[in-house]
C-alpha positions in Angstrom: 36.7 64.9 -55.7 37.3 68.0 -53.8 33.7 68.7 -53.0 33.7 64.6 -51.3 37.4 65.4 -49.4 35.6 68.9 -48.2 33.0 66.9 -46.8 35.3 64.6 -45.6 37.8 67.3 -43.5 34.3 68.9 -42.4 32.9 65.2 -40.3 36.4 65.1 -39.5 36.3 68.5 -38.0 33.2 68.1 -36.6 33.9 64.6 -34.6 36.8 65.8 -33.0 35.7 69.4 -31.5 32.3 67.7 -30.5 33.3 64.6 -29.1 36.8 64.7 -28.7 37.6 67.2 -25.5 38.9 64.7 -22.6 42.6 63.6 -22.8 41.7 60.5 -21.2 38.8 59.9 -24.3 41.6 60.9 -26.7 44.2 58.7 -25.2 42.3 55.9 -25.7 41.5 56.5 -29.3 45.2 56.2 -29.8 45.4 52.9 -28.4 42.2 52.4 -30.3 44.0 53.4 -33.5 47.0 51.2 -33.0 45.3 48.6 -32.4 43.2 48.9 -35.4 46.0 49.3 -37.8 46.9 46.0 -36.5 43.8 44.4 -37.3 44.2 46.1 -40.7 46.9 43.7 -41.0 45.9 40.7 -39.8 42.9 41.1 -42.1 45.3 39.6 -45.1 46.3 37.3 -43.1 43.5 35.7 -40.2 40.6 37.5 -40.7 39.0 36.3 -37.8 41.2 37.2 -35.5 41.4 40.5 -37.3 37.9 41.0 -35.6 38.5 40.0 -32.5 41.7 42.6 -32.0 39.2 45.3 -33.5 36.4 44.6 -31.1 37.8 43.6 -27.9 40.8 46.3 -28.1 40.2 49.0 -30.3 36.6 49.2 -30.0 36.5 48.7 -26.4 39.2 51.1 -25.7 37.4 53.9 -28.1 33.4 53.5 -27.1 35.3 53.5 -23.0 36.3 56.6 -24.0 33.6 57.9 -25.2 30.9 56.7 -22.6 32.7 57.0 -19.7 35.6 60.0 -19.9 34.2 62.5 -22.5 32.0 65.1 -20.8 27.9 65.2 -21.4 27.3 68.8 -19.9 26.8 72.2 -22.4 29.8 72.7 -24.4 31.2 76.1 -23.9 33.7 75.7 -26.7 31.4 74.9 -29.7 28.1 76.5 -27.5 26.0 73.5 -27.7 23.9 71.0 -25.8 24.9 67.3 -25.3 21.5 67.0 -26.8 21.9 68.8 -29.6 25.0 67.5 -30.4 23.7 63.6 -30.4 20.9 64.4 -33.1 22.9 66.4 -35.4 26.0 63.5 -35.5 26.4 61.5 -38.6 27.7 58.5 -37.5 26.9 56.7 -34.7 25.5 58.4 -31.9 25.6 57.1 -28.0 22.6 55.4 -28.3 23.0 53.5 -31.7 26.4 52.6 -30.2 24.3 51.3 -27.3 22.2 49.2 -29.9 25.4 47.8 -31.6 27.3 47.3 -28.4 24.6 45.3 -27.5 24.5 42.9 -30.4 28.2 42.4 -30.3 28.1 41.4 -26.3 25.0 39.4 -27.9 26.6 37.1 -30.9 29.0 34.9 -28.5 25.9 34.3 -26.1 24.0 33.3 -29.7 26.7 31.4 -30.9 26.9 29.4 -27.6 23.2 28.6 -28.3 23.7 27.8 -32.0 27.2 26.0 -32.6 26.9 26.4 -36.5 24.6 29.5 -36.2 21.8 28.3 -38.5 24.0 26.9 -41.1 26.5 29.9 -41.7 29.2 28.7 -39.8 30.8 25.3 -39.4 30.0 24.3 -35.5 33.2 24.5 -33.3 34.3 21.1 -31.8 37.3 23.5 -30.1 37.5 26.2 -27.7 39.8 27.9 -30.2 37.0 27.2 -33.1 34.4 28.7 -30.7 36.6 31.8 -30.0 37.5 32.2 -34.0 33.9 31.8 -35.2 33.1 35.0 -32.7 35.5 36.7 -34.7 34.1 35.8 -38.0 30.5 36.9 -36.2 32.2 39.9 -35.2 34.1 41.1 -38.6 30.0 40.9 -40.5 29.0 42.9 -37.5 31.5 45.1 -38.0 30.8 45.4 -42.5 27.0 45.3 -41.6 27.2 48.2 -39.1 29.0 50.3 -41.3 27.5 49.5 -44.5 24.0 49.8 -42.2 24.2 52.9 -41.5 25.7 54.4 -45.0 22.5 53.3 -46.4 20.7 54.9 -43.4 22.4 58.3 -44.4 21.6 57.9 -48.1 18.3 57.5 -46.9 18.0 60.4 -44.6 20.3 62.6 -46.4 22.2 61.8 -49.6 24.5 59.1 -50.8 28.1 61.2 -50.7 27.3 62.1 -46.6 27.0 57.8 -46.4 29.8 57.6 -48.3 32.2 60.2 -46.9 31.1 59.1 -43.4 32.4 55.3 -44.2 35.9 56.5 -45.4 36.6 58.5 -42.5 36.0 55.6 -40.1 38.2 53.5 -42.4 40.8 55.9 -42.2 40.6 57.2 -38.7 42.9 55.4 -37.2 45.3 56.7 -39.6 44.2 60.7 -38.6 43.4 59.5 -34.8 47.1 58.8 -34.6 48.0 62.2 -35.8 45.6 64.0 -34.0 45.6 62.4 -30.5 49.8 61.0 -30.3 50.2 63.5 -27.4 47.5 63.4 -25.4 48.8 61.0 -23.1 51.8 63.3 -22.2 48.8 65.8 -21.5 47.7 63.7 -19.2 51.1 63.2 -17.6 50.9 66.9 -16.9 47.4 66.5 -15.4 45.7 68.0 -18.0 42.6 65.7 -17.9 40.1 68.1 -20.4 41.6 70.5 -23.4 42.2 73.8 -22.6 39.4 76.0 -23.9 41.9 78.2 -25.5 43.4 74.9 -27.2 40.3 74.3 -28.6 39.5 77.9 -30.1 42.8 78.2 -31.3 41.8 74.9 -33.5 38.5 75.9 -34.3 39.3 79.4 -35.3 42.4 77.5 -38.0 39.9 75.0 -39.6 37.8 78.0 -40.4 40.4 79.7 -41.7 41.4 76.9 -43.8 37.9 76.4 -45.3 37.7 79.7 -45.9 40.7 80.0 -47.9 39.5 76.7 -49.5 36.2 78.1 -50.8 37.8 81.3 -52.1 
């Protein structure tokens, strides 16, 4: 158990000094977390509609931030190339989110085509049983993506780096929250990247922490 939490502070660490420098990325991932942690509970209770809050709000809001806000140039901070940074990522990189993006903008344009979508759904005689069948099409997206890419990672690498990745996105909105809950009053003060010196600072405590972990 403490080798798989280890693992799990280390993808931790690593998403958020990697991908994580623009306030404006990180503000978003706070509404992105919210947001989620509301489709958490809607999930016991519509879980259509569940999926539609995930994808349309939380997911829009996070992958925004992420395509559009966080910077692509050398990072001075960590000393590594955009490039380098995309292969070595565990999870979902820019272009596999390109791949799934495009499936999710994909499955209402398919379900338009194919009311009961070859016999998994019952066909929609409603707009409202149109938009809640999306959901449904959009909360297996959401199971087959992640349990896609676990396997992928068993595959490439071992079963605990699949299985470590899958419980941090579960739980990120939970550690997004604590992480990024002032960033926008950074941004109020026009800080729109985080301060190299912020940054160090951080990087220089998690070393220290593993370090003192490992002794």
């Amino acid at each position: 158990m403490s080798q798989f939490l280890q693992a799990l502070k280390v993808q931790r660490w690593d998403d958020h000094r990697y991908y994580h420098h623009s306030r404006i990325n990180q503000s978003l991932h706070l509404l992105s977390a919210i947001s989620f942690l509301v489709a958490y509970a809607f999930l016991f209770i519509q879980p259509p509609v569940a999926a539609l809050i995930a994808w349309l709000i939380s997911m829009v809001s996070r992958q925004s931030g992420h395509f559009f806000f966080e910077p692509k140039g050398y990072d001075e901070v960590n000393h590594a190339t955009h490039a380098y940074k995309e292969e070595i990522k565990v999870g979902y990189n820019l272009q596999r989110k390109v791949v799934l993006m495009a499936v999710w903008a994909g499955l209402p344009v398919a379900l338009w085509l194919q009311p009961g979508f070859f016999g998994w759904l019952e066909p929609h005689t409603q707009p409202s049983g149109f938009v809640l069948n999306v959901g449904w099409l959009w909360l297996w997206l959401g199971v087959g993506g992640l349990v896609f890419r676990v396997l992928q990672l068993f595959w490439q690498q071992n079963l605990q780096t699949g299985v470590v990745w899958a419980t941090k996105i579960v739980t990120d909105p939970f550690h997004d929250i604590l992480l990024y809950w002032k960033a926008p009053l950074y941004l109020l003060r026009g800080e729109l990247i985080a301060a190299p010196e912020h940054l160090n600072e951080e990087r220089l405590a998690h070393e220290a922490e593993l370090a003192r972990q490992q002794t």
